[in-house]
Structures are given as structure tokens and as C-alpha cells.
C-alpha positions in Angstrom: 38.7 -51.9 13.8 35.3 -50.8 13.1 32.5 -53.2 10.5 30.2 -52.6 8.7 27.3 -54.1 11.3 28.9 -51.1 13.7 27.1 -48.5 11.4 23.5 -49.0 12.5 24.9 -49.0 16.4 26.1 -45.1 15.4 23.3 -44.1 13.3 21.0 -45.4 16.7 23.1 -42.9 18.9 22.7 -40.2 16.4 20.7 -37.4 18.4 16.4 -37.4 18.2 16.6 -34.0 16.3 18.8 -35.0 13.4 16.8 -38.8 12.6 13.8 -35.8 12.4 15.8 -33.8 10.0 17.3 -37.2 8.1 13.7 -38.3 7.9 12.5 -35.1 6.8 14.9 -34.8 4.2 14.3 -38.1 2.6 11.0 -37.2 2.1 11.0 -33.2 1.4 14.9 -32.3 0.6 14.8 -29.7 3.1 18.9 -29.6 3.4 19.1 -28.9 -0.5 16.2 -26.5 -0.1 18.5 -25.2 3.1 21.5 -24.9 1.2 20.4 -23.2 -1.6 17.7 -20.4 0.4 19.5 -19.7 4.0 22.7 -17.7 2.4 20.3 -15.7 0.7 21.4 -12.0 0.2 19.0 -9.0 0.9 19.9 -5.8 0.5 19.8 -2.9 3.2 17.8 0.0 3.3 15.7 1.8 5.7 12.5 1.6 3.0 12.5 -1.9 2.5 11.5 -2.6 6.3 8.0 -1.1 5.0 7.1 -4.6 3.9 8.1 -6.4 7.4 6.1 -4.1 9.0 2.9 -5.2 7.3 3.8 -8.8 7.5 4.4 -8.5 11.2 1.4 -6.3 12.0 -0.5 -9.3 9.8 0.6 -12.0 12.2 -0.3 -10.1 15.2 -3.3 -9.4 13.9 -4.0 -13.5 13.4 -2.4 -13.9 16.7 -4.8 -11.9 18.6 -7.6 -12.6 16.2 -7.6 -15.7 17.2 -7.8 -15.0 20.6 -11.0 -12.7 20.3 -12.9 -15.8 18.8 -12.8 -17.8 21.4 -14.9 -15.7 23.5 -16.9 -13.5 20.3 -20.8 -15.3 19.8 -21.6 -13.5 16.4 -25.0 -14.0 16.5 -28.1 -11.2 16.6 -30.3 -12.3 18.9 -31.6 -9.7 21.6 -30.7 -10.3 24.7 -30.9 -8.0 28.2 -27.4 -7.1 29.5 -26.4 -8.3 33.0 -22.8 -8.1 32.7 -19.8 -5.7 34.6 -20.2 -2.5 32.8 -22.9 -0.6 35.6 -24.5 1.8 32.7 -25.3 -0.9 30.3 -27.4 -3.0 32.6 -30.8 -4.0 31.8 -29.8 -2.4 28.3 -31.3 -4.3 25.5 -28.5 -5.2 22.7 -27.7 -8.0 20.2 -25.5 -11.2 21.6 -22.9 -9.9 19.4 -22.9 -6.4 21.3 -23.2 -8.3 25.0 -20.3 -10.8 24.1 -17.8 -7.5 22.9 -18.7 -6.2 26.4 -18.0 -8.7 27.9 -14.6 -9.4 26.1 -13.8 -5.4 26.9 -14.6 -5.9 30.5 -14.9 -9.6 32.0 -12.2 -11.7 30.0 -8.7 -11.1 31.0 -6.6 -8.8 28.7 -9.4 -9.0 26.5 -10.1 -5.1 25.9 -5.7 -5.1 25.4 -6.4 -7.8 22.9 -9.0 -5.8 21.4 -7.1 -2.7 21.4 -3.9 -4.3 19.7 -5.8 -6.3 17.1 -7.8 -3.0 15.6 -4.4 -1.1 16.0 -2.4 -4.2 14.3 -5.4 -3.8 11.7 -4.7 0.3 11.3 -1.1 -0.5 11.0 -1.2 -3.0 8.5 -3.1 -0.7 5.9 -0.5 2.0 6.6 1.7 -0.3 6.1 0.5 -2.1 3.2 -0.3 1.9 1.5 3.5 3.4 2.2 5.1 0.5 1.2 3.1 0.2 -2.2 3.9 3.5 -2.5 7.8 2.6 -2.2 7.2 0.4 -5.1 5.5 2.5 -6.8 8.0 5.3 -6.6 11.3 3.1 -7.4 9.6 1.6 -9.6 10.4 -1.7 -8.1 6.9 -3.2 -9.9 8.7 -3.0 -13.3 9.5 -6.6 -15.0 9.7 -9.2 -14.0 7.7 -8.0 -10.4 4.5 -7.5 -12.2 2.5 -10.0 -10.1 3.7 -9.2 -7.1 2.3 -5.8 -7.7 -0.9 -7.4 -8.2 -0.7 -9.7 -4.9 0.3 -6.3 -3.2 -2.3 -4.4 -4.6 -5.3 -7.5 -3.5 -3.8 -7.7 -0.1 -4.6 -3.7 0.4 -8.0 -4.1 -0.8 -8.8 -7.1 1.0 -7.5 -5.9 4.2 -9.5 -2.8 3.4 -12.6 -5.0 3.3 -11.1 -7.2 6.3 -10.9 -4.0 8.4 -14.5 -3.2 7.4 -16.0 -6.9 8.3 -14.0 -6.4 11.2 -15.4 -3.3 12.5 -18.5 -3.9 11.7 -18.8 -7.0 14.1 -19.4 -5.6 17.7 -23.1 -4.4 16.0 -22.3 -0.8 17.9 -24.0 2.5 16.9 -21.3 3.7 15.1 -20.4 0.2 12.9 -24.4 -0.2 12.2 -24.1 3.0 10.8 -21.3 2.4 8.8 -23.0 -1.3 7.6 -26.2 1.2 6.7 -23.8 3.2 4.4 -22.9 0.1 3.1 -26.1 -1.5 2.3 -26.8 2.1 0.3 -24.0 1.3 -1.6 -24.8 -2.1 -2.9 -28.8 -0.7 -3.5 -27.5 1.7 -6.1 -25.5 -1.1 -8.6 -28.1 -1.1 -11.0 -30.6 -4.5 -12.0 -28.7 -6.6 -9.1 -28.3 -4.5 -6.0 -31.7 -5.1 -4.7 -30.9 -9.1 -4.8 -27.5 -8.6 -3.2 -28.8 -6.5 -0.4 -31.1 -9.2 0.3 -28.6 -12.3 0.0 -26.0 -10.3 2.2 -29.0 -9.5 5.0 -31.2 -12.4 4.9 -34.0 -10.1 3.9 -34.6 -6.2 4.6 -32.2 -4.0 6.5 -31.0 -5.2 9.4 -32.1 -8.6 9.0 -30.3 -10.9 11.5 -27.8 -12.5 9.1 -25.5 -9.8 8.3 -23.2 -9.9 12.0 -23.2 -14.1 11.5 -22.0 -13.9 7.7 -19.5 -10.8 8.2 -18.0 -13.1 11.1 -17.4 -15.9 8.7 -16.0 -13.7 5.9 -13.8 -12.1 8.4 -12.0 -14.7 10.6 -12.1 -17.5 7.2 -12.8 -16.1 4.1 -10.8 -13.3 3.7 -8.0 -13.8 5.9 -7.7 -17.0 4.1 -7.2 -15.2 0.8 -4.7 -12.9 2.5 -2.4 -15.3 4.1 -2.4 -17.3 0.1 -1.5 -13.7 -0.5 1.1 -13.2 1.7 2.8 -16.5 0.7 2.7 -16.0 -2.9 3.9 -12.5 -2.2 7.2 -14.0 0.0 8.0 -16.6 -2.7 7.9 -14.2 -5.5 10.5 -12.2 -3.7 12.6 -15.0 -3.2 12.2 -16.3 -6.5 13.3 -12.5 -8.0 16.1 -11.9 -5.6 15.1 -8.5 -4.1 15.4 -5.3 -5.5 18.1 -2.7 -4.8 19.5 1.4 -5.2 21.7 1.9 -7.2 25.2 2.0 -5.9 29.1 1.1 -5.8 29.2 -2.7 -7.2 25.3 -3.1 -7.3 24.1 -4.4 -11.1 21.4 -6.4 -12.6 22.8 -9.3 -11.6 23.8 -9.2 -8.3 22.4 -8.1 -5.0 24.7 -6.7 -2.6 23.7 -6.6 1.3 23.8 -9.5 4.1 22.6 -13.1 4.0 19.1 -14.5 5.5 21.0 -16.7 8.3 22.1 -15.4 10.5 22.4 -11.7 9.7 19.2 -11.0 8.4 16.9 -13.6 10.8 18.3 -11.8 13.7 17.2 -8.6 12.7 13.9 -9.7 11.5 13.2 -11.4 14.5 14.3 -8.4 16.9 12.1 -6.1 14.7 9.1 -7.9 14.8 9.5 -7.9 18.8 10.0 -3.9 18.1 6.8 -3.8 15.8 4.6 -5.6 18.9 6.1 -3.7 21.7 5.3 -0.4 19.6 1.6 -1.5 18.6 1.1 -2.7 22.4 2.1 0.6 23.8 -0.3 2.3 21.3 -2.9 -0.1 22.3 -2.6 0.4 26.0 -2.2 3.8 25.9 -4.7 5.3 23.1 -8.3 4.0 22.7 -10.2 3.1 19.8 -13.3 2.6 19.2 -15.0 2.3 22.7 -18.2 1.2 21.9 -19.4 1.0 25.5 -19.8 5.2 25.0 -21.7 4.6 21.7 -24.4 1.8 22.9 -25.7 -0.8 20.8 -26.9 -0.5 17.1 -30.5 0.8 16.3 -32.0 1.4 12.6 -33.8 4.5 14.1 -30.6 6.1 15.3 -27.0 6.9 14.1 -24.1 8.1 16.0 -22.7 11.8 15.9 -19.2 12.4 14.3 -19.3 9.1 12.5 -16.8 9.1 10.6 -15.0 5.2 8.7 -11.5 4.2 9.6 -9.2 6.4 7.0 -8.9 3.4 4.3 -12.5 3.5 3.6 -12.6 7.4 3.7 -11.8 8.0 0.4 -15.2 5.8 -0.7 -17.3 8.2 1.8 -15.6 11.3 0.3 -16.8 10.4 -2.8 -20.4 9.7 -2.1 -20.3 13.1 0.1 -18.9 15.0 -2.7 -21.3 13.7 -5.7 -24.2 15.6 -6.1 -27.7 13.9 -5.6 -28.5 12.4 -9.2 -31.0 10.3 -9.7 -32.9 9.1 -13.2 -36.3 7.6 -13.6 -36.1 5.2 -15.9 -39.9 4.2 -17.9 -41.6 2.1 -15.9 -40.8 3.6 -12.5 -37.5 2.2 -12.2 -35.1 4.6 -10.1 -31.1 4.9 -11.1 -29.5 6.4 -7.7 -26.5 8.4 -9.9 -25.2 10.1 -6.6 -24.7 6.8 -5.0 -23.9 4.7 -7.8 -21.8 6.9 -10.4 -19.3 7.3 -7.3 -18.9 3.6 -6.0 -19.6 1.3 -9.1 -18.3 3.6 -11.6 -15.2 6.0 -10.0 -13.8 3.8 -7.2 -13.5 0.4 -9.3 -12.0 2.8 -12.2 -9.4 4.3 -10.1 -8.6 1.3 -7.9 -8.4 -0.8 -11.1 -5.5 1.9 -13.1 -3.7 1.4 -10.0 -3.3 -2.1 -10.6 -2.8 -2.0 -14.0 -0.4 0.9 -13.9 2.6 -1.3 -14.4 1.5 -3.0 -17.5 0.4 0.4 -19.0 3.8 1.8 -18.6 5.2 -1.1 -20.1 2.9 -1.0 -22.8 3.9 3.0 -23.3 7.8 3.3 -22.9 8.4 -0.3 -24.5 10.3 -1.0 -22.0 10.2 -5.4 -21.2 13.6 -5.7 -20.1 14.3 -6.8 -16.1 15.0 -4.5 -13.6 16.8 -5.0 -10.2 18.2 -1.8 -9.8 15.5 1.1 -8.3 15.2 4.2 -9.5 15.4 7.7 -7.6 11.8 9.2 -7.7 13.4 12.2 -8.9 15.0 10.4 -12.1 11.0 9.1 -13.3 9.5 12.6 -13.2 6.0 11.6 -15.4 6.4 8.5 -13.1 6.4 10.4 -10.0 4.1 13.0 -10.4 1.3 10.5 -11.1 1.8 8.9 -7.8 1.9 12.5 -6.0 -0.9 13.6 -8.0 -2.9 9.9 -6.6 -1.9 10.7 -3.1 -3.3 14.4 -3.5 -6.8 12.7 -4.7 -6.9 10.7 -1.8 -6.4 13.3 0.9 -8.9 15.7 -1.1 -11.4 12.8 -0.6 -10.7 12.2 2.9 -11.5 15.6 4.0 -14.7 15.4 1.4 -15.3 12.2 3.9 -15.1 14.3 7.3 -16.7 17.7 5.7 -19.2 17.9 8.6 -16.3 17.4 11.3 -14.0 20.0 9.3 -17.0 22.2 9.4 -17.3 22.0 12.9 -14.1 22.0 14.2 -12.8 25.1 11.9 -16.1 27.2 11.7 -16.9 27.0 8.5 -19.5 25.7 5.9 -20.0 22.5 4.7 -21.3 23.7 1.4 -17.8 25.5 0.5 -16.2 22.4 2.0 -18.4 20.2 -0.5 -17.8 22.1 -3.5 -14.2 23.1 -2.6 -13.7 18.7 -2.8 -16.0 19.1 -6.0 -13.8 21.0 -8.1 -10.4 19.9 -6.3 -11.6 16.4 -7.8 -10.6 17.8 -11.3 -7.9 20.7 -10.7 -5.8 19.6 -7.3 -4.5 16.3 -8.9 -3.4 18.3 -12.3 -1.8 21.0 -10.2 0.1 19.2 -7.9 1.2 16.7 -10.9 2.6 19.7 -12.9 4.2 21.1 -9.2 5.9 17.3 -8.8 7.0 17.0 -12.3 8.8 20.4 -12.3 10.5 19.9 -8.7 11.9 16.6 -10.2 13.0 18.2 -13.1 14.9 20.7 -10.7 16.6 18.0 -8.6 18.0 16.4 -11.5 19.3 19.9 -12.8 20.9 20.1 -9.1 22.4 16.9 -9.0 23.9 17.4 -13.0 25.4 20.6 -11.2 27.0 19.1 -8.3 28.6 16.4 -10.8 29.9 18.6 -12.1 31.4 21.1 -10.2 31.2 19.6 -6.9 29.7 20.1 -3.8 29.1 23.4 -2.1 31.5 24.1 0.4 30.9 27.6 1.7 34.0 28.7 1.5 34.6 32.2 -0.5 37.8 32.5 -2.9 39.2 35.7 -4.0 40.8 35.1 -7.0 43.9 37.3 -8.5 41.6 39.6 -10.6 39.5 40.3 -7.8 36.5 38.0 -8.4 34.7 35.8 -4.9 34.0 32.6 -5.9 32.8 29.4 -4.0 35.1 26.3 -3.7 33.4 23.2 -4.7 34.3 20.1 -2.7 34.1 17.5 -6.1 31.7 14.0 -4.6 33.6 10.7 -4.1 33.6 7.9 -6.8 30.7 6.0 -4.3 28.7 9.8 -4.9 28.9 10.2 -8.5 28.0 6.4 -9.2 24.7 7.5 -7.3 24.1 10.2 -9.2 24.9 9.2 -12.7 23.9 5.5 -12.7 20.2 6.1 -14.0 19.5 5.1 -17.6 18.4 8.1 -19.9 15.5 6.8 -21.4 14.4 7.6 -25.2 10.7 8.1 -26.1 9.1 5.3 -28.7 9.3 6.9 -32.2 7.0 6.3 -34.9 9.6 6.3 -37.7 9.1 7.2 -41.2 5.8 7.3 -42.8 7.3 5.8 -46.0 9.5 2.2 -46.0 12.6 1.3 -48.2 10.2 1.5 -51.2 8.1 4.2 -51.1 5.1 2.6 -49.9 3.3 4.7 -47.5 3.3 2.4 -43.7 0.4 2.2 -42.0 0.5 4.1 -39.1 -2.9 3.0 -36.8 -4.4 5.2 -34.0 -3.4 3.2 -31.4 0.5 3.5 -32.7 0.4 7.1 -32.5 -1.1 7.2 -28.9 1.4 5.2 -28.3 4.5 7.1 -29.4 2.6 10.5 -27.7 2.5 8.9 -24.3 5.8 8.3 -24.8 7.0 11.7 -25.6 5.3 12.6 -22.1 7.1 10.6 -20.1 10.7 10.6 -21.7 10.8 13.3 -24.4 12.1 16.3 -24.6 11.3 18.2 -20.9 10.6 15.2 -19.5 14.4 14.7 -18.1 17.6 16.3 -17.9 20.6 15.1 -19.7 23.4 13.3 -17.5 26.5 15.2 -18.0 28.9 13.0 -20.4 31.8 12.0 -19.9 34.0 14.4 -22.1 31.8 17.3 -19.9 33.1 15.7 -16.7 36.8 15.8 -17.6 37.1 18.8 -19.0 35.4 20.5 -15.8 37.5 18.1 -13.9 40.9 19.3 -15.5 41.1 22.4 -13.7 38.8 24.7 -16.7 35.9 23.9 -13.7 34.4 26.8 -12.4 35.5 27.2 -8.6 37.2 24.0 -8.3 
């Protein structure tokens, strides 16, 4: 017969790992936290893996970032090379240069580490680009996602800048120029650049501060900010429950798919093992950026073919693309309008409508209802065709970036390849917006049409009279709900100009913008009809064309 004074003698034997987790929980209520997190449900789809890949490419990149530091001396200082590489010696470089050379050549696995940490780094942005684009397609940033839109949208331009800091580091010929295109850029911001260029480079161009201060905003400052980001970003999700297609069973209140233990750990943690053993290969097999070919950084030289990484192309495309402005203002003051114009005035602009996008199609379609359920990119044409149109601007501007290369490579000249990125500026966007928009338009026609009559089964029917026709397979219940599950949305309307009494309303200017943005995106031409339900059954009843 057991006491009371036996229950200290079994909570003694009780193993080490669960006094941890008792002791733990007293403190932190980690098994209610437990309880009410690990049967989590996330939904499956090939598309949301986008995001794991950036968050796995981010912790390799801290991973072998921190690795690189303990050997990296970010400092300036000349010295004269004695180290393994033969062609390099007695070669006078900056510390910075010499201790990159050294990492590439002398430390063990550190060129592998340096190849998979600018990879992880190239990765990431693609990543972090495709998968806002996901979003941005399903529309997945609609309420109540709004800040995590904005955390996603920080993380790509701070990894942008990251990858720049980052680059920049080794203090080669083709980074220094890139730092020189830089310091360009911050000398045309009107009243204040000259001060910044001077507090960023401890004086004029090169100065001997810029590798030590890049250093610290690379490996503290920004990836700092990013990993806040990151776990901001994570809890939002959670917080939300995730987002899902539409489908048999699948509302606004439910998600439909497997739970986070084990199901969904298990996969996770095999993929991030995928996501390393796929960068590694890349690593070891393609190289990038051998600076040991280049040589070290010199103001009187710059490298041939130097082109940025791709994110920061689209910057360089439109500096190459602007013409060369400039304005003397009385006094002798100089306003550089071919720098500036392109960098303080068009890249802030267009980066800051893409954060802001959501709220402005809140603000247009009235829309500030939740939304759990995605939609097909096909059913938000106006949606859509602005994020075609975006991607079309970007990839104008990266060839406006490489015109010299382009030039070179296909023979022809950079003046037409300047001025053909000059006027696609203003015409390819609106072209390939009206293009998207109408295909859209036609794959909702398509799918109304197979609700209708069914798929296309290639099989030809002669019928009594004499007239072929084509049997229609009709879709499965799981099929039509896919097709048919999309809200029709109606466009904002002003209403009557009079109220109940006569009295003219007042309408203001910003009410009727309103109400015309709206037409555009859900009036008439704008979307196709769903079929109804009375058009369904009397197709289905056997009046259906080839059924």
C-alpha cells in the first residue's frame, strides 16, 4: 500500500529529460503551448514549398556565414601577398582581399563554404521573388495577411542589400566596381548625398572604412533585421492558419491537409536536407565569383563584363537606360537627373506600390472581409495582368543592365539596345498587361465551357440525322467545385446623385476614382460569368450539346 511520503521517491526516478520538461513547463507552459501548436494542419501543395525554400536557403546561408567569419579580417590595410595561390604572389592587395584568398585556397572547405554561402544567398532571392509572386498571384496578401506581405516584401529588399554588402566584401575588381556604382548613386540624392558618401567612406572614394562598416552591416545589422523578420513572418502564419485552393471540403474556416507533428516535420526536415544537398552540388560544381581571375580592387581600373548579381540588375538597367540629365542650379550647384531621377525617384516609387499594392486593392474593390481560400490567377484578371505586366518591367531592365554584354554576344548595337529598353519602359508593360488580361479572360470562357458541357473526349458521334459531334466526358463533383468555387465579384457603385429627398449627394473626386478603379478590375469585361445553376441542369438533362 503505497503513502503519500512514497510520491517524492517516484517523482526522483522520473527520467532527467522529463524533470527538464516539468521544470520548463512551470515556468514557460510549453505542454499547453505543445498541445495547442504540434496538431497544427497545413495544407498541401507543390507552391507553398516556395517559402521553405527561402527559409532553408536563409539558415544555410547563417550556417556557413558563420563559418567564413572566423577566418574573414575585414580591414583595408595594404599588405603584400605570400600566400598558396602562385600568380598572386608579391601582389599588393587589401587584408580583406589576402584573407578571401586565403579562405578560397588555405582553409579547409573554405572555397566550398564560400561557394555554397553566395549560392544559398542567389537562392534565397529567387526564392524570396517566386514565392512573393505566389502570393501575389493567389492573392494570399488579401486580409487579414497584410503585414506579412510587408515582412515579405522587407526581407527581399534587405536580402537584396545583404547580397550587395556581401559581395562587396572580398574588395575584388569586380565588387569595387560595383561599390563605385554605388557611391554614384548616393552622390546624386540631392542636398545630402555628398554627406552620406562621406559618412559611409570615411572621407573620399575609397577611403578605408567602407570594407570594415559593410562587414558589420552584413554579418549583424542586417541579418539581425532579417532573422526578426523571419520570426514575425513564421508567427503570423501560425497565428492566420495558412492559406489554401479552393477545393472539395476546403472553406473559410477550416484548413484541410496534414498536421505539423509528425507528418509535416518529417517532410520539412527531409526537404531542407534536399534544399542543402541541391545548393552543395551547385556549389561544388559551378563557380561563382572567382575573384582570384579578377585581382584586387583599384580606383584606376574596372573589370570587363561587369555585370551585378540579377536582384540588383534592375537598379543598373535603369541608370543605363536614363539619359544623361543634369541641371545647374544658380550658384553652381549640379543636379545629376540621369543618376538621380532613376534611383531616388523610379526605384523607391516602384518598390514602394509593390508594398502597398494590397492596401490599394483593398482600398479600390472594398473588399475587408478575410480570406483563406486562394484564388486561381486566371479568376483575378486586372489582378494578374499587373503582376505579369511588373515581371515584364523587370526583365526589360535586366537586359537594359547587361546592354554592352547583349551587344557583344548578339552583334548588335548598344544604342538600339538602349533605346529599345527606353521606350519598352513605357509600351512593354501596357502590352503584355492587355495580352495577360485577355488570356485570362479566355481561360475562364474555357473552364465556363467545360462546366458545362464536359470535357473533350475525342471521340466523334454520328448522330441519326447525319451530324459528327464530339462526346463530352461531364468533370466530377471534386472538378466542378474547382471550377465554380470563385466569388464573382461586383464593382463599387457610386449610387444615385440624388438621396430619398431630392437633395443632390455630394459626390467628391476621390469617390469617383474610386468607383472607376473599380469598374477596371470587376466590371463589365473584366470577368466572365459562372454558369448558374438553372444553366447547369438544363445542359445536364440531356438538352446538352454532345453529352
Amino acid at each position: 500500500m503505497s503513502t503519500a511520503g512514497d510520491a517524492p521517491k517516484r517523482r526522483g526516478k522520473a527520467p532527467a529529460g522529463e524533470r527538464v520538461a516539468d521544470w520548463a513547463d512551470g515556468r514557460l507552459g510549453i505542454y499547453s503551448l505543445a498541445k495547442a501548436n504540434m496538431r497544427k494542419i497545413f495544407p498541401d501543395h507543390w507552391s507553398f514549398m516556395l517559402g521553405e525554400v527561402c527559409l532553408y536557403s536563409f539558415i544555410i546561408i547563417i550556417l556557413t556565414g558563420v563559418y567564413l567569419t572566423l577566418f574573414f579580417n575585414p580591414s583595408m590595410a595594404e599588405v603584400e601577398y605570400h600566400g598558396a595561390y602562385v600568380p598572386m604572389q608579391g601582389v599588393h592587395m587589401s587584408q580583406a582581399y589576402a584573407s578571401t584568398l586565403d579562405i578560397s585556397f588555405d582553409v579547409r572547405g573554405g572555397l566550398l563554404m564560400r561557394q555554397i554561402h553566395h549560392w544559398a544567398a542567389l537562392v534565397f532571392l529567387v526564392g524570396m521573388f517566386v514565392h512573393m509572386m505566389r502570393v501575389f498571384f493567389t492573392g494570399a496578401f488579401r486580409k487579414p495577411r497584410e503585414i506579412n506581405w510587408l515582412f515579405g516584401f522587407l526581407l527581399l529588399v534587405l536580402g537584396m542589400f545583404t547580397g550587395f554588402t556581401g559581395y562587396s566584401l572580398p574588395d575584388d575588381l569586380l565588387s569595387g566596381t560595383g561599390i563605385r556604382f554605388m557611391e554614384g548613386a548616393v552622390l546624386s540624392v540631392p542636398v545630402v548625398g555628398t554627406y552620406i558618401a562621406f559618412f559611409l567612406f570615411g572621407g573620399e572614394f575609397p577611403g578605408t572604412d567602407i570594407i570594415p562598416r559593410f562587414f558589420v552591416a552584413h554579418v549583424l545589422l542586417l541579418p539581425g533585421i532579417m532573422l526578426g523578420l523571419v520570426v514575425a513572418h513564421l508567427i503570423l502564419v501560425f497565428y492566420h492558419k495558412h492559406t489554401q485552393f479552393a477545393g472539395p471540403g476546403r472553406t473559410e474556416k477550416n484548413v484541410v491537409g496534414m498536421p505539423l507533428l509528425p507528418v509535416y516535420m518529417a517532410k520539412a526536415g527531409g526537404f531542407f536536407f534536399l534544399v542543402f544537398g541541391v545548393i552543395s552540388v551547385i556549389a561544388a560544381t559551378f563557380t561563382i565569383n572567382p575573384i582570384w581571375v579578377l585581382g584586387p580592387y583599384r580606383p584606376d581600373q574596372v573589370s570587363t563584363n561587369a555585370q551585378p548579381d540579377w536582384y540588383m540588375g534592375f537598379s543598373e538597367g535603369l541608370i543605363r537606360a536614363m539619359p544623361a540629365w543634369e541641371m545647374v542650379l544658380p550658384g553652381g550647384y549640379t543636379l545629376n537627373l540621369g543618376v538621380a531621377i532613376p534611383l531616388v525617384v523610379i526605384f523607391p516609387l516602384i518598390l514602394t506600390s509593390i508594398a502597398v499594392y494590397p492596401f490599394i486593392e483593398s482600398w479600390i474593390t472594398g473588399d475587408k472581409r478575410e480570406h483563406h481560400i486562394l484564388d486561381r490567377p486566371r479568376n483575378a484578371p486586372t489582378r494578374t495582368a499587373f503582376g505579369a505586366a511588373w515581371i515584364s518591367l523587370y526583365f526589360l531592365l535586366l537586359v537594359g543592365g547587361g546592354n554592352d554584354l547583349w551587344a557583344t554576344h548578339f552583334h548588335l548595337s548598344i544604342n538600339a539596345i538602349t533605346w529599345f529598353v527606353r521606350i519598352g519602359f513605357f509600351v512593354v508593360p501596357v502590352v503584355v498587361f492587355i495580352i495577360t488580361k485577355r488570356i485570362c479572360l479566355g481561360l475562364q470562357r474555357r473552364d465556363r465551357e467545360k462546366v458545362l458541357h464536359g470535357r473533350e473526349s475525342g471521340i466523334i458521334k454520328r448522330l441519326p440525322h447525319g451530324e459528327f459531334v464530339e462526346v463530352h466526358e461531364p468533370l466530377s463533383q471534386e472538378q466542378l467545385h474547382t471550377l465554380t468555387a470563385h466569388e464573382q465579384y461586383k464593382p463599387l457603385e457610386i449610387g444615385p446623385e440624388t438621396d430619398e429627398n431630392g437633395v443632390r449627394r455630394k459626390i467628391g473626386p476621390v469617390q469617383k476614382l474610386r468607383a472607376r478603379l473599380s469598374r477596371g478590375y470587376y466590371g463589365e469585361g473584366s470577368q466572365v460569368p459562372k454558369p448558374t445553376a438553372e444553366e447547369f441542369k438544363e445542359l445536364t438533362s440531356g438538352h446538352g450539346h454532345g453529352h
